[in-house]
C-alpha positions in Angstrom: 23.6 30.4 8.1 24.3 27.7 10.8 21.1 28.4 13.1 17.6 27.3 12.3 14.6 26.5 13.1 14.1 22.7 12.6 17.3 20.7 11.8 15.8 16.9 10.4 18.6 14.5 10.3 18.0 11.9 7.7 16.5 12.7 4.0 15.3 9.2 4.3 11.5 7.7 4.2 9.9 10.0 7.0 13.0 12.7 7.1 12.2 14.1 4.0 8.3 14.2 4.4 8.9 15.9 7.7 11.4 18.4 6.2 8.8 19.3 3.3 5.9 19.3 5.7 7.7 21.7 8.2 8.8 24.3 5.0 5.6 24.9 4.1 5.3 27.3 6.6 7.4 30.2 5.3 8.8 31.8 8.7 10.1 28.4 9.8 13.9 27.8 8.5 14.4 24.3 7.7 17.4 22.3 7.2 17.9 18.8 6.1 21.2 16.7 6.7 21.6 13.5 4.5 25.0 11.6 4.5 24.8 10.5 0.8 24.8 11.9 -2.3 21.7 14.4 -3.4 19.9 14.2 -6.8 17.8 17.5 -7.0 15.9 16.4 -10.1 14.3 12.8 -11.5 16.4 14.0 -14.9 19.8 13.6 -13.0 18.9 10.1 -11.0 21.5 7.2 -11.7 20.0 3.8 -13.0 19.9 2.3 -10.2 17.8 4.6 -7.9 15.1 4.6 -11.4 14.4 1.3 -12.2 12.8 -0.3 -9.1 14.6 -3.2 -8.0 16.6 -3.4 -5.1 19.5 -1.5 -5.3 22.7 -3.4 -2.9 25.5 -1.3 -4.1 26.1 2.0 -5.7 24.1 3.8 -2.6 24.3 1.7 0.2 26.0 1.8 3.8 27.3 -1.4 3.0 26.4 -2.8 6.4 26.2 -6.4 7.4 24.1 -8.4 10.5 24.6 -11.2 12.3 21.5 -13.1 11.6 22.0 -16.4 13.6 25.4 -17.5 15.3 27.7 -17.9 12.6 25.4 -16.7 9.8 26.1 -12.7 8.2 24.9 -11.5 5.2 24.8 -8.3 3.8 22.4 -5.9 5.6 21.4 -2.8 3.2 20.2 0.3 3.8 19.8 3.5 1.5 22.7 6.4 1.6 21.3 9.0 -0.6 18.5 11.6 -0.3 15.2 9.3 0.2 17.1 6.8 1.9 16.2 3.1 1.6 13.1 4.6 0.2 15.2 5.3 -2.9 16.7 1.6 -3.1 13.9 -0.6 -2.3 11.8 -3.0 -4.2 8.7 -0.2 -3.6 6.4 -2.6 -1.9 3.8 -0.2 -0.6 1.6 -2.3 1.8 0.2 -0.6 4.9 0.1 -2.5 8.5 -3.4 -3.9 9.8 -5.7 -2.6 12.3 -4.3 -5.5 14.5 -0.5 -4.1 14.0 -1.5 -0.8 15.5 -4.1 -2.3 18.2 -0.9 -4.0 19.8 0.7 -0.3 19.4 -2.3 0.6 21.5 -1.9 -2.8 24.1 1.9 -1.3 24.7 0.7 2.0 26.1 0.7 4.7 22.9 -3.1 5.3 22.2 -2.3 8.0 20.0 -1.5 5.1 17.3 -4.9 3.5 16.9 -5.9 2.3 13.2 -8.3 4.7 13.5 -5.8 7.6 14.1 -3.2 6.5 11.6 -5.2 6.1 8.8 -6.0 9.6 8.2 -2.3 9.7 7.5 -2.0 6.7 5.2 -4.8 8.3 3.3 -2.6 11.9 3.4 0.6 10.5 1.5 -0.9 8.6 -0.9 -2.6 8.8 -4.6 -4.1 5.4 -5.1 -4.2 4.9 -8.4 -6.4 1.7 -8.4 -8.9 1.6 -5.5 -11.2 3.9 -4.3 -13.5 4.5 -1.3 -12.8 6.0 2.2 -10.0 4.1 2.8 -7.7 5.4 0.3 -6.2 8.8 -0.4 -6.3 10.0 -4.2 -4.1 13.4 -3.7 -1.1 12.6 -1.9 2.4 12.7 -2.7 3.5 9.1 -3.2 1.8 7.1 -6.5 0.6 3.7 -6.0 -0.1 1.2 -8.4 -0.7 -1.5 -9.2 -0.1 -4.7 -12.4 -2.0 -4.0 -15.1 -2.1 -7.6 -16.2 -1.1 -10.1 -14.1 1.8 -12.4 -15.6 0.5 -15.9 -16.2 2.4 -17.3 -13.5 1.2 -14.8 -11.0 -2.6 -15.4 -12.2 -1.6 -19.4 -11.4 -0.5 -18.4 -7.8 -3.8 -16.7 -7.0 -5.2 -19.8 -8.5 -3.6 -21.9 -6.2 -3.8 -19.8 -3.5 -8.0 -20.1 -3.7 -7.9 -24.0 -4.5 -6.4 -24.2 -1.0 -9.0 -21.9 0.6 -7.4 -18.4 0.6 -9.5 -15.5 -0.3 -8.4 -13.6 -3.7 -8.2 -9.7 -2.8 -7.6 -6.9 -5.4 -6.5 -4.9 -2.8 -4.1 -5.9 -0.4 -4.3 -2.2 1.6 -8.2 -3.1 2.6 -8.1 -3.3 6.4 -9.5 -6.8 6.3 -7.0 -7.9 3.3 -6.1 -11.5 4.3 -5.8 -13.2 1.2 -3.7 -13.5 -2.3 -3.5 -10.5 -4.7 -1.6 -7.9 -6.7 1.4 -6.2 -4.5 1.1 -2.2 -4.6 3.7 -0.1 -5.5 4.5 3.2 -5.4 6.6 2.9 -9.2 4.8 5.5 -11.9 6.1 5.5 -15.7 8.2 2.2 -14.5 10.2 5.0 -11.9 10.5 3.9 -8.0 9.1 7.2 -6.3 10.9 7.4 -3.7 10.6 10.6 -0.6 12.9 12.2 -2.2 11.0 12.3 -5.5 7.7 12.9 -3.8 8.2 15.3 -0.9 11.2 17.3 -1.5 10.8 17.6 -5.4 8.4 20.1 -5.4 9.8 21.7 -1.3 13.1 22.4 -3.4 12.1 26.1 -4.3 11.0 27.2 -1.2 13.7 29.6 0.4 13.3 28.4 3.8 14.3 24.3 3.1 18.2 23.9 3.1 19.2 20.1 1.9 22.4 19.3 2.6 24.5 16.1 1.3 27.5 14.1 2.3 26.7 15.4 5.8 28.1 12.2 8.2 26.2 13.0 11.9 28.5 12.6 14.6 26.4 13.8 17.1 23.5 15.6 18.7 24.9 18.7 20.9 23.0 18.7 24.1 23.4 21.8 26.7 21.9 21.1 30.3 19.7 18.8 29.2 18.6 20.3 25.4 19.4 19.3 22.3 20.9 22.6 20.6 23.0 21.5 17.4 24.4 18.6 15.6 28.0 18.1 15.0 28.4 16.6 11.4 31.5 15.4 9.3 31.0 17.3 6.0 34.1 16.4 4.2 35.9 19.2 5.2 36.3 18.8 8.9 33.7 18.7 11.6 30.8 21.4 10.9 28.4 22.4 13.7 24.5 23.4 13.0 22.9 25.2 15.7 19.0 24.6 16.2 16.0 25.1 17.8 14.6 21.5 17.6 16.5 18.2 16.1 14.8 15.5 14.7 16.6 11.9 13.9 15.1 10.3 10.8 18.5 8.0 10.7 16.2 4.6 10.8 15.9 1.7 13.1 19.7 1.3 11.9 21.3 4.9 12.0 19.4 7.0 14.8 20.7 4.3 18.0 24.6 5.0 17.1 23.7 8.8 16.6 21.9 8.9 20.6 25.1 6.6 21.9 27.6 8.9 20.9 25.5 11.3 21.9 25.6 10.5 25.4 22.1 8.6 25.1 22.2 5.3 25.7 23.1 2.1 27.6 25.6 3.2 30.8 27.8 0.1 29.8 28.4 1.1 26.4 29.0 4.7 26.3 31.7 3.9 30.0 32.9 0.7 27.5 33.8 3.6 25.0 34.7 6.3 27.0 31.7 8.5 26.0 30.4 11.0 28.5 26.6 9.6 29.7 24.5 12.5 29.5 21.3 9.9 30.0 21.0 6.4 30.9 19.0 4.8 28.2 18.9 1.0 27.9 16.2 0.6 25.3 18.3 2.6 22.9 19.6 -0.3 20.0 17.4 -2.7 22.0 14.5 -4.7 21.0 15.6 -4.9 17.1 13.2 -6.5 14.8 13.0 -7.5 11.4 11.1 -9.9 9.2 12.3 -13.4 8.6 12.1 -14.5 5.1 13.2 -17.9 3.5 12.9 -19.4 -0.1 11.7 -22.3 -1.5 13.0 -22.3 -5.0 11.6 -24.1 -8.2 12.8 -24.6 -11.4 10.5 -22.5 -14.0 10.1 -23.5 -17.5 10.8 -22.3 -20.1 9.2 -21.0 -23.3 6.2 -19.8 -20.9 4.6 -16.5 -21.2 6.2 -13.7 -19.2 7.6 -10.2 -19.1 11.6 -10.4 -18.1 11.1 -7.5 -15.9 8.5 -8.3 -14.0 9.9 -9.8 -10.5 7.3 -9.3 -7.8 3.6 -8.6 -8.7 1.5 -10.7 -6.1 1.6 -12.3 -2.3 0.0 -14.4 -0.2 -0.9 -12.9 3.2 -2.5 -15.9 5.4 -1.4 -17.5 8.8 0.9 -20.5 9.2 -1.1 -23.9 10.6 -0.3 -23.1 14.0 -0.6 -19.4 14.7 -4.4 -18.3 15.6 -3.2 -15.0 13.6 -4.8 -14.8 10.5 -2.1 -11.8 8.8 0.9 -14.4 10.7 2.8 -15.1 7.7 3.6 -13.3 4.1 4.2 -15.5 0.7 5.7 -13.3 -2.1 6.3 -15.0 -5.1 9.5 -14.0 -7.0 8.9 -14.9 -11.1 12.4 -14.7 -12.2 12.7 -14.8 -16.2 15.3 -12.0 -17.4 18.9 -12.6 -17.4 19.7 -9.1 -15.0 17.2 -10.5 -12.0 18.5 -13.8 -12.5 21.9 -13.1 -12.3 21.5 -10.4 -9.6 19.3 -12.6 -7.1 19.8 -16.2 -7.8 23.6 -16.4 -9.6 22.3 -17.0 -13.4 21.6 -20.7 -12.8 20.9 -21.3 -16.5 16.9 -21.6 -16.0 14.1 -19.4 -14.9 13.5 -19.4 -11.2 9.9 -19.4 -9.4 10.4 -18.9 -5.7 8.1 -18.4 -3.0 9.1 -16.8 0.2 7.4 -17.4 3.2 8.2 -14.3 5.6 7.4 -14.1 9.2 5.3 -10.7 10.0 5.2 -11.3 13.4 8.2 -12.6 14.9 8.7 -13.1 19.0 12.8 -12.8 18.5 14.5 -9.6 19.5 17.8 -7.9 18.4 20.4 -5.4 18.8 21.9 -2.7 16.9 24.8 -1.3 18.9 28.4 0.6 18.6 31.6 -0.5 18.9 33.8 2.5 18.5 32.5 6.3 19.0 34.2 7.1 15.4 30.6 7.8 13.2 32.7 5.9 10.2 32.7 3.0 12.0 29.6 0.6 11.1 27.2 -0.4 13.6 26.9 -4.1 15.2 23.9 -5.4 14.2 22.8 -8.5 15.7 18.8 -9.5 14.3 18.8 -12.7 16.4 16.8 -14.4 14.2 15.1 -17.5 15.4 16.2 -17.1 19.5 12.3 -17.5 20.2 11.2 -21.0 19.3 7.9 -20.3 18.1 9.3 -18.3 15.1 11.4 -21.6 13.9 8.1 -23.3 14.1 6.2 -21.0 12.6 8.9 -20.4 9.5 9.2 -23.7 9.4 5.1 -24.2 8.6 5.7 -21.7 6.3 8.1 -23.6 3.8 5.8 -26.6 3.9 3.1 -24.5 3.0 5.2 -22.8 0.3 6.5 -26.0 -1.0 3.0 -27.7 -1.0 1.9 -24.3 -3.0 4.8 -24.4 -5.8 3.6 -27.9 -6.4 -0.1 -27.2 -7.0 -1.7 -28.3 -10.5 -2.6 -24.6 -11.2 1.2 -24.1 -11.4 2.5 -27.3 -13.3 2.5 -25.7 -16.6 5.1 -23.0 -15.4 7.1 -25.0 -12.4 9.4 -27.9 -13.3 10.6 -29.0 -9.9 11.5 -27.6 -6.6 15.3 -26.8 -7.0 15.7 -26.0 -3.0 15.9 -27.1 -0.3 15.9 -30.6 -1.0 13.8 -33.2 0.0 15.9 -34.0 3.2 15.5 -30.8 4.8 11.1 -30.9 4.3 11.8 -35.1 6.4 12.5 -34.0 9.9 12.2 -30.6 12.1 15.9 -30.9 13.1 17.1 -30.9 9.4 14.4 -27.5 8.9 15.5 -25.3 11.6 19.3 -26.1 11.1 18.5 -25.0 7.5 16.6 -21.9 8.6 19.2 -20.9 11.0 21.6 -21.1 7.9 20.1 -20.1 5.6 17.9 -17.2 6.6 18.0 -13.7 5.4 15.5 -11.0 6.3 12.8 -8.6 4.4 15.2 -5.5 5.4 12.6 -4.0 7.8 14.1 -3.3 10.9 12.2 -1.6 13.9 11.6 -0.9 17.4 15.5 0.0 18.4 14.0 3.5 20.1 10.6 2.5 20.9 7.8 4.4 21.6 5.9 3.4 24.8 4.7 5.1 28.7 6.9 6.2 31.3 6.4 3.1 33.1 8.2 1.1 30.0 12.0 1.2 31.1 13.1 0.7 27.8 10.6 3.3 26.0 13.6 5.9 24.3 10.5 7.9 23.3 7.4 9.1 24.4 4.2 8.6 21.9 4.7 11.7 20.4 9.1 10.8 19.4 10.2 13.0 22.0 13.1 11.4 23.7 12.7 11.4 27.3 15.2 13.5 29.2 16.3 16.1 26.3 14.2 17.9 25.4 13.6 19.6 22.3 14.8 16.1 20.7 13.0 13.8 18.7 12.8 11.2 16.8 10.6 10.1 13.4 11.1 7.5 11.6 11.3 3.1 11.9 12.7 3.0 15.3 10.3 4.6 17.2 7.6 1.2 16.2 7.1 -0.6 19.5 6.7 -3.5 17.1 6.6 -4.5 13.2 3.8 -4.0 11.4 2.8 -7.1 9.1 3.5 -5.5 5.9 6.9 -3.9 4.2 7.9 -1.0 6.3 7.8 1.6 3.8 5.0 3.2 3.6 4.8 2.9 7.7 7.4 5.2 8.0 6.2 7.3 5.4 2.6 7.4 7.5 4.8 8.4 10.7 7.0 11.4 9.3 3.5 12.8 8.1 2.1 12.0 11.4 4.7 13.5 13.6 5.0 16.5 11.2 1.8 17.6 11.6 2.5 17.0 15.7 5.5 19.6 15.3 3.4 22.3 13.4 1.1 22.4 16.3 3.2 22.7 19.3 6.3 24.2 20.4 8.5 21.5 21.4 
């Protein structure tokens, strides 16, 4: 059957909530569309979507951005059911009442902290922390260490002698300080969507998934969105429906809407694609987290477990931001031979980095098309560093991370700071010529179909997803942020397919 219900394209961090949420009801067919591949069962995963490191390779896009003038780097997102929920490092932080208050300033009162936490409380089973904040029933696990790593216990150490709270948990509303990073990883296994949500939605006769499905387009018919046209190996497929959701991410949904006919007049004439609406917020207003590293030589012979990578942050405010939840320090404790040869080269000692990574930066990008063939990748342009006070504020950062790494609490695990040298910490010209070369990003990008009133130009979406001028179309899932949260995305796009879910079981469009 080629008609249903609710077509959700995108099995990725809110596409497959909202697919599971919408199945529940019985009478209401349900079909999912995923361009990768599809494991059905935790038993038939590959290695790299179980052990929770970032996966770059075996189910990526294989995208790149432009970063800074001159600068790419490899840009990866998720291609299998769960999407980059299923490749990630499984951070699972929540934004801050202050995220979703500017939310509120930019005209969608229907995101308050107050309304979305319900939701972060839905999708989650806190392991660790209780109280009215939490959720200890939902789908996705969260943990988090045991027993911090000596090195990690150091950090928090140092993080206190310089005045910074020490917080058990980082998802508290008021959580501005160092302490264990959450995770949703149970049994040593990265759960991702697909794990949580459609694991147990799999029996129900009224859920269709569907892999290796590459969207073309959404079908529109004076004015409503009807069908999807999708490449499915064999030839272009059509499925008719009654409503169409894009889960495609900040990255994916923009080039579906384009060659859709939804999008910026200059770029659908450029391409020769009939306009069906004038959009010029859709690919606009791309953002993304701006990380850096200050790297130190570890040494050796210390106490620690080679798989352990990531177990505790900093979240505190560079010295010139009035924001207290401006920056984000996670330290990286790199001791076995597979994360030292995957993320720094296999220099021949352990590596102790610290990472300072913008959560609130002023620059804006662009994801965009440059062909109406779906094979074709996307241009991705992040910008980084066009608004000065992010270079300054980034800039802060690595002093503050280099002053850190050099603390006595951490002299009996760090030998010296390996990079940048000492030349690029003299003078601001040599920092921001080595952030603008240097750069790379937290992976997190937002906003490219923002949410926002009908008197915002460049809002694709109303504050509900629907896209304004089709109806029966919506979208769920990173790009409808009207900006970042301060956190790791992940569990923010998790909170929004729950959220809009629930929005589509009670009404009719």
């Amino acid at each position: 059957m080629n008609q249903y219900d609710e077509i959700v394209v995108g099995a990725g961090s809110a596409g497959a909530v909202i697919a599971a949420r919408l199945s529940r009801e019985s009478d209401r067919t349900v079909l999912l569309l995923e361009a990768g591949p599809d494991y059905a069962a935790i038993d038939q995963l590959p290695e790299d979507l179980r052990d929770p490191w970032i996966s770059l390779v075996a189910h990526d896009w294989g995208y790149s951005a432009t970063a800074t003038p001159g600068h790419q780097f490899p840009y990866p997102r998720g291609k299998v059911t769960g999407g980059s929920s299923a490749v990630n490092n499984a951070a699972a932080t929540r934004g801050l009442p202050q995220d979703f208050a500017r939310w509120v300033e930019l005209g969608n009162p229907r995101w308050s902290f107050a309304e979305v936490l319900p939701y972060y409380r839905k999708l989650e089973h806190d392991a660790d922390c209780g109280g009215d904040f939490h959720g200890h029933s939902g789908p996705v696990w969260i943990e988090r260490p045991r027993r911090l790593q000596p090195v990690s216990r150091a950090f928090i150490d140092a993080a206190c002698a310089i005045g910074c709270a020490e917080v058990a948990d980082l998802n508290h509303p008021a959580a501005i300080g160092a302490g264990p990073v959450p995770h949703n990883i149970r049994g040593g296994i990265r759960l991702s969507t697909a794990l949580a949500y459609l694991t147990p939605a799999r029996p129900r006769r009224n859920l269709t998934v569907r892999a290796r499905c590459l969207i073309n387009r959404v079908l529109i018919e004076n004015g409503r969105a009807v069908g999807v046209e999708a490449d499915t190996g064999a030839g272009a497929e059509r499925f008719m429906g009654a409503r169409i959701t894009l889960c495609a991410g900040a990255v994916g949904t923009p080039p579906i809407l384009m060659r859709s006919g939804i999008g910026p007049r200059a770029v659908l004439e450029r391409l020769s694609i009939p306009l069906v609406r004038d959009a010029p917020g859709v690919g606009a207003n791309l953002i993304d987290h701006p990380v850096i590293m200050v790297v130190a030589r570890g040494k050796s012979g210390v106490e620690h477990d080679p798989a352990v990578f990531w177990e505790v942050t900093l979240r505190g405010n560079a010295g010139g931001s009035a924001r207290p939840h401006e920056m984000m320090f996670p330290l990286l404790s790199a001791y076995g031979d597979r994360i030292l040869r995957d993320y720094f080269g296999a220099p021949g000692y352990p590596v102790i980095a610290l990472c300072p990574a913008l959560q609130q930066p002023r620059s804006r990008g662009t994801v965009t098309i440059a062909s109406a063939d779906p094979r074709q990748p996307p241009v991705i342009d992040l910008n980084l560093f066009s608004h000065p006070d992010d270079i300054r504020l980034v800039s802060e950062g690595m002093h503050i991370a280099r002053s850190l790494l050099l603390r006595p609490e951490l002299s009996a695990y760090v030998d010296r700071i390996a990079a940048p040298e000492d030349a690029i910490f003299s003078a601001p010209q040599n920092m921001a010529a080595f952030l603008r070369a240097n750069c790379y990003t937290g992976y997190h990008p937002v906003a490219t179909c923002k949410m926002g009133p009908d008197s915002d130009p460049n809002a694709v979406v109303d504050q509900y997803g629907r896209v304004r001028g089709v109806s029966r179309l919506r979208i769920a899932d990173a790009s409808i942020m009207p900006n970042i949260v301060s956190a790791p995305t992940n569990l923010t796009c998790i909170m929004i397919g729950e959220r809009a879910a629930d929005w589509m079981l009670r009404e009719d469009d």
